[in-house]
Backbone as numpy.savetxt, mean C-alpha at the origin, in Angstrom:
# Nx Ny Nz CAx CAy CAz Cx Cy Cz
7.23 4.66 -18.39 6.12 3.95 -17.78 5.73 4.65 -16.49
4.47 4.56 -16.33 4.36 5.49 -15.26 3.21 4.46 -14.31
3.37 4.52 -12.95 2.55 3.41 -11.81 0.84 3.87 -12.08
-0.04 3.17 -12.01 -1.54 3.08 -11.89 -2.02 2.01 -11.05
-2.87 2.27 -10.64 -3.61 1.71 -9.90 -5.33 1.03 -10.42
-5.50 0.14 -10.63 -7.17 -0.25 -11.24 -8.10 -0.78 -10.02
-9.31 -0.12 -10.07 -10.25 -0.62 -9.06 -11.63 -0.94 -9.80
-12.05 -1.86 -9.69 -13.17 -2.32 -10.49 -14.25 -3.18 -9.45
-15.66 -3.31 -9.94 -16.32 -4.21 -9.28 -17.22 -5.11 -10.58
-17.02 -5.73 -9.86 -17.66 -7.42 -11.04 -18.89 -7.62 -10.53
-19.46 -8.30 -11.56 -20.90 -8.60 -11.06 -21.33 -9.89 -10.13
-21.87 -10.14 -9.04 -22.28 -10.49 -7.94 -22.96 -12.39 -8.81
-22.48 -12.52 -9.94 -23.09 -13.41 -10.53 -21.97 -14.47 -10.83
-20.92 -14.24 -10.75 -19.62 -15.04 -11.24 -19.69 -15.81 -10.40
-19.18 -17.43 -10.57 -18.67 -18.32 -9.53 -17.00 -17.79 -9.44
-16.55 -18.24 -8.68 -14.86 -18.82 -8.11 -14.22 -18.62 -9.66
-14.39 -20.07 -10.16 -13.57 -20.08 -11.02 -13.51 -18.99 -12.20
-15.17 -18.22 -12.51 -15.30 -17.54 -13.32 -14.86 -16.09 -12.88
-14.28 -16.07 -11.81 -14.12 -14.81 -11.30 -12.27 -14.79 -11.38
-11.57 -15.61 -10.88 -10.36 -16.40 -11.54 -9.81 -15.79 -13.26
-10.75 -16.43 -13.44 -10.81 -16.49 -15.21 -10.86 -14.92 -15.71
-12.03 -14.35 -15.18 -11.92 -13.06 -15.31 -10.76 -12.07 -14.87
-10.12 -12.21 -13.95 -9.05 -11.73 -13.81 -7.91 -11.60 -14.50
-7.83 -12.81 -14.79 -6.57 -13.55 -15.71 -6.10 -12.45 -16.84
-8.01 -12.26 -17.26 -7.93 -11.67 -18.41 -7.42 -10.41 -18.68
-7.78 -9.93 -17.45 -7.66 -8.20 -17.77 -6.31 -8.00 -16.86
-5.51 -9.14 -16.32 -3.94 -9.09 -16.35 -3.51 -9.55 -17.73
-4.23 -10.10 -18.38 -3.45 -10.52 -20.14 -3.44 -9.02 -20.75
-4.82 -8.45 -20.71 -4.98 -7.20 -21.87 -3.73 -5.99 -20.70
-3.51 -6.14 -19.70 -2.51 -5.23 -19.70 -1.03 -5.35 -19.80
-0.70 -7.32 -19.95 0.05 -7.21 -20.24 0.49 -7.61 -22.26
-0.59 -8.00 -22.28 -0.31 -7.51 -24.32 -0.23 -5.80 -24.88
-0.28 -4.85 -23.45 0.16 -3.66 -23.74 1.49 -3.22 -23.52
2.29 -4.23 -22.93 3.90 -4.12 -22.39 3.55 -3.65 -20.95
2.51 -3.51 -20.41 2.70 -3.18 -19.13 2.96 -4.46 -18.10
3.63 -3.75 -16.55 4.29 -4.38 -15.70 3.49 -4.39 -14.86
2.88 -5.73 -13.91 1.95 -5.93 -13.20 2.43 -5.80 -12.10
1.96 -5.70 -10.97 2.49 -4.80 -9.61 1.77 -6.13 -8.79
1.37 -5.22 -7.32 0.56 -6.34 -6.60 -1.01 -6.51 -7.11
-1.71 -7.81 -6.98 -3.12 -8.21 -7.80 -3.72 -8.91 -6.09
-4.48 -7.83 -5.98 -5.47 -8.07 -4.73 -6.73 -9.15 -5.46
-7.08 -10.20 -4.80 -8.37 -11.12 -4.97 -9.27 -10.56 -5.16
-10.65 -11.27 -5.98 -11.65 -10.11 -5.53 -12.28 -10.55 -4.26
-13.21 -9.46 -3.67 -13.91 -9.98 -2.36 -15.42 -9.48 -2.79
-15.98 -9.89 -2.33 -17.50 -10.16 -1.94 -17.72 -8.43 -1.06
-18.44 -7.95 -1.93 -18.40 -6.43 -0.74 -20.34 -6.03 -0.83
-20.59 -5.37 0.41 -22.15 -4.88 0.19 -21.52 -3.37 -0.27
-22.51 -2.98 -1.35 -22.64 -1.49 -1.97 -23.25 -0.68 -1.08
-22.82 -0.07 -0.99 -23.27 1.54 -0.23 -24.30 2.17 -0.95
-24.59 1.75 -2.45 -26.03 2.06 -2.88 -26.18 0.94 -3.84
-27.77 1.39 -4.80 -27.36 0.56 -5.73 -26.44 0.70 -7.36
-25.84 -0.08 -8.06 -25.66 0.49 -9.16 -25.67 -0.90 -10.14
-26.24 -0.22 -10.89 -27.07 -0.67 -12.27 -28.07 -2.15 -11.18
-28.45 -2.13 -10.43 -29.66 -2.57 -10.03 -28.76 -3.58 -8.94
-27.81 -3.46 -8.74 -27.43 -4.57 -7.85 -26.62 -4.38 -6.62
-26.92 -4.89 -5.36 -26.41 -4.07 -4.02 -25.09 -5.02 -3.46
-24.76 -5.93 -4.41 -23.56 -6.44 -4.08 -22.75 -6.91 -5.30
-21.02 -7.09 -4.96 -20.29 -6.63 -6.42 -19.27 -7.48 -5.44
-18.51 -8.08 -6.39 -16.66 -8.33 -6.06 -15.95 -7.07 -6.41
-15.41 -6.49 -5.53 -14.28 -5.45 -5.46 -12.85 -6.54 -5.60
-12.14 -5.71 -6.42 -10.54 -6.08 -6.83 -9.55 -4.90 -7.24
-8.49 -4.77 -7.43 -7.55 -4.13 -7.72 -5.93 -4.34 -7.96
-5.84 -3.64 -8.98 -4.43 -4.28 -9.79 -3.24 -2.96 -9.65
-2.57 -3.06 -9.10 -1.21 -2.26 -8.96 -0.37 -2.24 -10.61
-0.29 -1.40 -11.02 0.74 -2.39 -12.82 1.00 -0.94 -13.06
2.35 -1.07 -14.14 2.95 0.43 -14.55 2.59 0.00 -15.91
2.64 1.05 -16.81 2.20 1.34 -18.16 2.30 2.47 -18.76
2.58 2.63 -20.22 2.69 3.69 -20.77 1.63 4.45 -21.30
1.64 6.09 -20.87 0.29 6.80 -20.91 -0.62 6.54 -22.17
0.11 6.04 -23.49 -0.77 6.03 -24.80 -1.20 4.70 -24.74
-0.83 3.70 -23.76 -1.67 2.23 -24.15 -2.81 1.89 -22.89
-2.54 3.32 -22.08 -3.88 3.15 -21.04 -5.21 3.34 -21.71
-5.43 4.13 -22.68 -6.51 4.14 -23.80 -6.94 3.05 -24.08
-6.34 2.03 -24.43 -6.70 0.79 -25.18 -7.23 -0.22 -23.94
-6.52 -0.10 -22.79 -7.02 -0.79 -21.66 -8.32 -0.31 -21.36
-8.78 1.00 -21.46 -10.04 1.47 -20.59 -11.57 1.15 -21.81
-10.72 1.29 -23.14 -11.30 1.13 -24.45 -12.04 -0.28 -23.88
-11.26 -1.95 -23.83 -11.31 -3.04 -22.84 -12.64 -3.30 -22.03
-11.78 -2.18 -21.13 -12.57 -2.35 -19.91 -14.24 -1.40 -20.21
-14.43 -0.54 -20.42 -15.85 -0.61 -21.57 -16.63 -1.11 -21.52
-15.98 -2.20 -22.17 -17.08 -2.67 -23.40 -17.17 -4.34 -22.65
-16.74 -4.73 -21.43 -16.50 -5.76 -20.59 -18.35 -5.50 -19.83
-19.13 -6.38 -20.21 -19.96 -6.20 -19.70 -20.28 -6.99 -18.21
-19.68 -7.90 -17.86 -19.39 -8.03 -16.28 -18.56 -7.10 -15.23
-17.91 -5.80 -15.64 -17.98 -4.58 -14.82 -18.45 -3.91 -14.60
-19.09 -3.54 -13.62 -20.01 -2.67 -13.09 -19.35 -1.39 -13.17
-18.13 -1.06 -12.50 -17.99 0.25 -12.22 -15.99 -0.29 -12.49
-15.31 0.96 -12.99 -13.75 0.92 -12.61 -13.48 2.33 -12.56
-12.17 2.55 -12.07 -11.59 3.46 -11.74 -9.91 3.31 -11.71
-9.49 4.02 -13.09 -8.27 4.18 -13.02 -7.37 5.12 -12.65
-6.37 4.64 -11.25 -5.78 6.16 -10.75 -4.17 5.89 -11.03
-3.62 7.32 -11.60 -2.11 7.74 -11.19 -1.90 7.57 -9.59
-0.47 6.75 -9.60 -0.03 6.36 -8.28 1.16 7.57 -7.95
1.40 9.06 -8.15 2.36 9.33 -7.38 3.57 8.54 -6.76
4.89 8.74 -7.24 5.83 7.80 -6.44 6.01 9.00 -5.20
6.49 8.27 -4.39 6.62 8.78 -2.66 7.75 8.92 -2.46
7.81 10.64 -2.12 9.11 11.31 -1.24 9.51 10.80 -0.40
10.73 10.32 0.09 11.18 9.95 1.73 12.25 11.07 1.87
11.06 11.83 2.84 12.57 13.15 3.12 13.59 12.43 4.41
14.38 12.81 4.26 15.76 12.75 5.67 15.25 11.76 6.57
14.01 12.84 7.44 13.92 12.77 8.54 12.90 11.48 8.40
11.97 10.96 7.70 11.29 9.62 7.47 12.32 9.22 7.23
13.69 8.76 6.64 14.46 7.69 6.12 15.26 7.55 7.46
15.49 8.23 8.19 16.35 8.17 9.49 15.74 7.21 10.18
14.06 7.64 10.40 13.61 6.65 11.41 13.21 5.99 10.53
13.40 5.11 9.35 12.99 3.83 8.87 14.08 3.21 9.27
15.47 3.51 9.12 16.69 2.92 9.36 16.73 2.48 10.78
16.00 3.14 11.62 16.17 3.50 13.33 15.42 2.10 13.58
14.27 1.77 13.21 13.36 0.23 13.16 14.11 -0.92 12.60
15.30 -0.29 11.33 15.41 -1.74 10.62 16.85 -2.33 11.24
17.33 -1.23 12.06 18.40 -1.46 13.27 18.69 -2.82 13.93
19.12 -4.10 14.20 19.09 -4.72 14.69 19.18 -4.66 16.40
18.71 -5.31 16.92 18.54 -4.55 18.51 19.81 -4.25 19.43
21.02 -5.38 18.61 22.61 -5.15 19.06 23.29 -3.97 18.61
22.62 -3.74 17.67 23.50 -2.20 17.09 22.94 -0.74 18.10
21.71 -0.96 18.40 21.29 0.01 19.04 22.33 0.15 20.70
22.14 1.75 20.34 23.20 1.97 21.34 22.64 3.09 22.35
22.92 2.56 23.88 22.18 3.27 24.97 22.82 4.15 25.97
22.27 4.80 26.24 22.92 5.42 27.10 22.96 5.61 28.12
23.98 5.33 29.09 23.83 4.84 30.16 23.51 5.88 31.08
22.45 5.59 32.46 22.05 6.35 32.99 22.72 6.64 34.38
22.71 8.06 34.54 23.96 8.22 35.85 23.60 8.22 37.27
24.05 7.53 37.67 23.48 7.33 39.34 23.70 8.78 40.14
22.25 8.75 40.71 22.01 10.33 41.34 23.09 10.01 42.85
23.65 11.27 43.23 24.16 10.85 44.67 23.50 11.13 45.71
23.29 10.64 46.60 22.80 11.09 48.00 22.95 12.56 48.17
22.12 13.02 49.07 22.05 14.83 49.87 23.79 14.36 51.34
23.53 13.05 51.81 25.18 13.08 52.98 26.00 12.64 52.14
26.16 11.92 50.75 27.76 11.87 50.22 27.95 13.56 49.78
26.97 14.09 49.56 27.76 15.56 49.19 27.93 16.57 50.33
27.01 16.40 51.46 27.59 17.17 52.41 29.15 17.00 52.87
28.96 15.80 53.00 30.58 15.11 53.52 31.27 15.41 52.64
31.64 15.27 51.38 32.36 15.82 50.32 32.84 17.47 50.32
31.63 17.84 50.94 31.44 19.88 50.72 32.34 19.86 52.28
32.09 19.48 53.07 33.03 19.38 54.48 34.17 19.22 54.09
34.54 18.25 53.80 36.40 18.01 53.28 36.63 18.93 52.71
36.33 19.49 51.61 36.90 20.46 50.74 37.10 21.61 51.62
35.58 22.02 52.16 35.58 23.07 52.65 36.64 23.44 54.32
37.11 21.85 54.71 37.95 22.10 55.86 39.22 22.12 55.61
């Protein structure tokens, strides 16, 4: 199974509940593919940056879910032929390196503030405790 990411916009015509409903769905069709649903962002109300297919506002949403490469076909097959989507976009999610030096300082934050350990700072001496000091020795 490999992580994806879905970004879609709905048409500006749905109520609440029908927008709900719509969702539901296209978490059912990915999971009657055996896929594993991740995080499911709401949709929101967004203005378009142009128009597309005649309309300058859309619900933006997006679905986090892992799935296997031969049943993403059948999802996009779906998503198609769904005539309340305007636009989608399905991306490969890359899983993320944590080299050393990122995992050190994640540990360094998740530190509790008693464990952290300081170091204590050394009191400078005066210019007359060391003269007086350099006198003794030196007499």
């Amino acid at each position: 199974m490999k992580p994806y990411e879905l970004n879609y916009l709905i048409s500006p015509d749905l109520s609440e509940e029908e927008l709900n409903a719509f969702q539901e769905k296209i978490n059912r069709w990915i999971q009657e593919e055996k896929g594993i649903l991740g995080e499911i962002n709401k949709p929101q109300k967004r203005i378009l940056a142009y128009p597309i297919k005649k309309m300058v506002q859309a619900y933006l949403s997006s679905i986090n879910f892992q799935l296997n490469p031969e049943s993403l076909l059948n999802i996009e097959k779906k998503l198609k032929n769904e005539g309340q989507i305007i636009r989608y976009l399905i991306l490969f999610k890359k899983p993320r390196k944590i080299t050393e030096k990122k995992m050190r300082k994640i540990m360094k934050k998740l530190e509790p503030p008693s464990m952290k350990t300081e170091v204590p700072k050394k009191e400078k001496a005066e210019l007359e405790t060391i003269e007086q000091k350099l006198d003794e020795i030196l007499k």
